[in-house]
N, C-alpha and C positions, 0 to 999 in steps of 0.2 A: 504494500500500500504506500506509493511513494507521497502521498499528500502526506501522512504522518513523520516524513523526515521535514516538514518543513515545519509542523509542529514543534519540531523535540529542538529542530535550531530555532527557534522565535524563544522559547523556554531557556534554551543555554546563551540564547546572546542577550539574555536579561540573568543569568545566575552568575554566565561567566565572569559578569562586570561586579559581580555582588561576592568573587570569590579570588580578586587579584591585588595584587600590590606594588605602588611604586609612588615615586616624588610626584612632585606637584604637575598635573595634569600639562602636556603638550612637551617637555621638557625632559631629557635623557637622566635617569639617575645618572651617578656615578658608577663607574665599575671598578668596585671595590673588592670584589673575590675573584679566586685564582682563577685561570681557564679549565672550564671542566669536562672530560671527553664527552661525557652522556650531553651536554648542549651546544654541537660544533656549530648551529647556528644561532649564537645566544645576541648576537649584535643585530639581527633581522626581530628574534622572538622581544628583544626590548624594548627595538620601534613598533612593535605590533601592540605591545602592552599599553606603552604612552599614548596611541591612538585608542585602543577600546574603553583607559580609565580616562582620554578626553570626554567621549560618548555618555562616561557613567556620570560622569562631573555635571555636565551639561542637559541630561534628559534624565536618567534610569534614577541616580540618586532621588534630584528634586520628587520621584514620581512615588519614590519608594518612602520617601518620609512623608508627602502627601498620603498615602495609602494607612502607615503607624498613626497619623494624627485624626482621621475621618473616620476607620474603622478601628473599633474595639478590641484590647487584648483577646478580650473571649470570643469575640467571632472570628478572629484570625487564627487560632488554636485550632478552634471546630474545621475552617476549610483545609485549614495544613493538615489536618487528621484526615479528612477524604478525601484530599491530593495523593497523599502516602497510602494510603486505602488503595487506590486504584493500581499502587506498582506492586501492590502484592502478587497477582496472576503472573505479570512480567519475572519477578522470581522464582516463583514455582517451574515455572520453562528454563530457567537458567541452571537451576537446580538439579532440573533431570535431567538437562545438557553434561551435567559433570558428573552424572553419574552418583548423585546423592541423594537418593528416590526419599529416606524417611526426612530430611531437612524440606525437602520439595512438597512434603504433608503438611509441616505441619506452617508453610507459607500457607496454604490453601486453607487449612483450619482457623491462622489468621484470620484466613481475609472474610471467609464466614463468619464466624466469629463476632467481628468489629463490624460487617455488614448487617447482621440481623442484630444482636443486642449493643449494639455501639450505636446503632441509627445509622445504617449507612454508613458509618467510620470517623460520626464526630468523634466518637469517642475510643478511644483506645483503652480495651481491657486489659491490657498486659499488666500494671501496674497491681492489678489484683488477681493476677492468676492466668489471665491469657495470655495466648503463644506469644512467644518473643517472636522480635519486631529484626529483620533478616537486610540489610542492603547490600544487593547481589546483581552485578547488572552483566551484556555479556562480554565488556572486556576482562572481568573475570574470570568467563569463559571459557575463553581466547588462553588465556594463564593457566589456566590449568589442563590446557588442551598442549599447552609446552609452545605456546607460541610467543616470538621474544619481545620486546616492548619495543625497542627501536629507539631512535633521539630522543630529546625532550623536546618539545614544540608549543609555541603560543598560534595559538589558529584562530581567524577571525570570528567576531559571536561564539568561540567555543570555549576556548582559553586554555588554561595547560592541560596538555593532552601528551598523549606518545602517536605511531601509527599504530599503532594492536588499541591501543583506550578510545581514539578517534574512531575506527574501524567497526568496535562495539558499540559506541555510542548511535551510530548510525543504524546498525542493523537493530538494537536495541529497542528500538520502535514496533518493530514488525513482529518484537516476539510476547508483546503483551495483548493479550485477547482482549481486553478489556475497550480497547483504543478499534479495534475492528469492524462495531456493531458502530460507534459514536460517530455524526460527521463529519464535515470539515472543520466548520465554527465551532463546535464542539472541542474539536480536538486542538483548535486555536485558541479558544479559550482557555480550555486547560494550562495549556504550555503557560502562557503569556501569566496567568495568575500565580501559576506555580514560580517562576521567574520571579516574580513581584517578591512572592514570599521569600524567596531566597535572598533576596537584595535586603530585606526590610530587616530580615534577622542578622542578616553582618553589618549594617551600618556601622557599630563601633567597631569590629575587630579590624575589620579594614580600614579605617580611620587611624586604629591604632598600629595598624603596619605602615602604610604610607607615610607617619608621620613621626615613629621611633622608632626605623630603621633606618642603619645608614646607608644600606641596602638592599631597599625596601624589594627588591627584581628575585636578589639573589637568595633573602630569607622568605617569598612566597613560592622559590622554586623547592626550596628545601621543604615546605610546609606540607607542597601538594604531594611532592613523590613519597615524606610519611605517612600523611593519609593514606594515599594510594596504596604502600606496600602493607598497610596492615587492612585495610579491604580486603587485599589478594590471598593476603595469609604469611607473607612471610615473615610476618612479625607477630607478637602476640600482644602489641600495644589493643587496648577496647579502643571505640571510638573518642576521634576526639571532637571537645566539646564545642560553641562557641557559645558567643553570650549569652544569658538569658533574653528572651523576647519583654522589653519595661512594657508593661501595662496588662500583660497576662495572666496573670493571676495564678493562681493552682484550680487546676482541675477538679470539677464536683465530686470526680471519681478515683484520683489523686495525678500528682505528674510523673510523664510517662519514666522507667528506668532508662538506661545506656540502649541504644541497641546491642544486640549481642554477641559476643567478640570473633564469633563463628564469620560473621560480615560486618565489618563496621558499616552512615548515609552517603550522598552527592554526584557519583561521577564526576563522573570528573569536580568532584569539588578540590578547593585548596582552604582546607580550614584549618586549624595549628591543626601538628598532631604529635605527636611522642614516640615512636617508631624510628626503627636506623634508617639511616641514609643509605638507597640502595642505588644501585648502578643499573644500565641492561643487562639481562641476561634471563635464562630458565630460571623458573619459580617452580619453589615443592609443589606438589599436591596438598593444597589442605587438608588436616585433617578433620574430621566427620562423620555425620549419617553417610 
């Protein structure tokens, strides 16, 4: 369904901007860390930065603190719950792509689950007893299928990526059922709010990189490829955090735990994370259902 790739990049070229770091918008950091082989074209990927966080400065921001100021912590909880709600099915295929059939269950019993007694997925039961909450996408995969990750790459509306994570990111689309029955403005919507959310919830942390780093290029590239490798598994860092969302309260039903360290959220996100600094190459097989 090639409409749903234009979905999922309207979605990334709204999170991608909500999940990058550097100096003052139009304007080159400095380059202040060594050369490093995994980003032989780190002088293209820094002008590519400076241009997507002009974009953010100038549109995504203003839109994303419009959005925290207009709508309500508690109503932005509830649509993040049935945003995440809907990638559940998209794990479960990824799942038994890797050959991890009882982890692939109990995505599905999520997403039941949060679908009938959550209301549709306002609400997330994990916190009292339902499934843990899985993010699994297929550059995943890709990784555990032994395929290598490739350079490190800033890509436009997508942001740090490799070719195996970009390559996922794309086909990633086509393997959530959920996105199949819905149409196009459907599936446009989706994206585009999903986006928002992502943007609205790192206001500060990316604020706090662009602006206490001396660095800011070199410590977002280090941020994402730790995420990234404790996603994949090669670390046993859990997810990492970012800020709390100001004005959301806790949850009627309590707030949700960590996801589970079996997957840490994002794709490609670049949110701090605590995991080693990895290079290309072959990743284990996670261990698992």
């Amino acid at each position: 369904m090639p409409r749903l790739v234009l979905a999922i990049l309207l979605a990334l070229a709204l999170s991608a901007c909500a999940q990058q770091a550097a100096g003052p918008a139009g304007a080159t950091p400095p380059v202040l860390s060594s050369p490093d082989p995994a980003d032989p074209y780190e002088q293209t990927n820094r002008a590519m930065l400076n241009g997507m966080l002009a974009l953010d400065d100038a549109v995504v921001l203003p839109v994303a603190k419009t959005y925290r100021t207009v709508v309500p912590g508690w109503v932005r909880t509830r649509l993040r719950n049935v945003l995440q709600n809907m990638q559940e099915p998209g794990v479960a295929v990824n799942r038994l792509l890797q050959g991890r059939p009882l982890l692939a269950g109990q995505s599905v019993m999520r997403f039941v689950v949060n679908s009938t007694l959550g209301l549709g997925g306002a609400f997330d039961l994990q916190p009292i007893g339902g499934p843990p909450k899985q993010i699994v996408d297929f550059g995943q995969t890709l990784a555990v299928w032994g395929v290598r990750d490739g350079p490190y790459l800033m890509i436009p509306f997508i942001g740090p990526s490799t070719p195996r994570d970009f390559t996922g990111q794309v086909v990633n689309g086509w393997l959530n059922p959920v996105s199949w029955p819905i149409p196009l403005f459907g599936n446009l919507s989706r994206a585009l709010l999903q986006g928002l959310d992502e943007r609205e919830q790192n206001i500060e942390p990316l604020a706090e990189i662009r602006n206490g780093s001396l660095d800011p290029y070199a410590r977002m590239r280090s941020l994402w490829r730790q995420n990234r490798n404790a996603q994949i598994g090669l670390t046993q860092a859990s997810d990492p955090t970012i800020l709390d969302d100001p004005g959301a309260g806790t949850d009627s039903l309590a707030r949700p735990a960590p996801a589970a360290a079996t997957a840490p959220p994002s794709a490609a996100r670049a949110k701090p994370g605590r995991a080693a600094h990895h290079r290309s190459g072959r990743p284990a097989r996670p261990t698992g259902g």
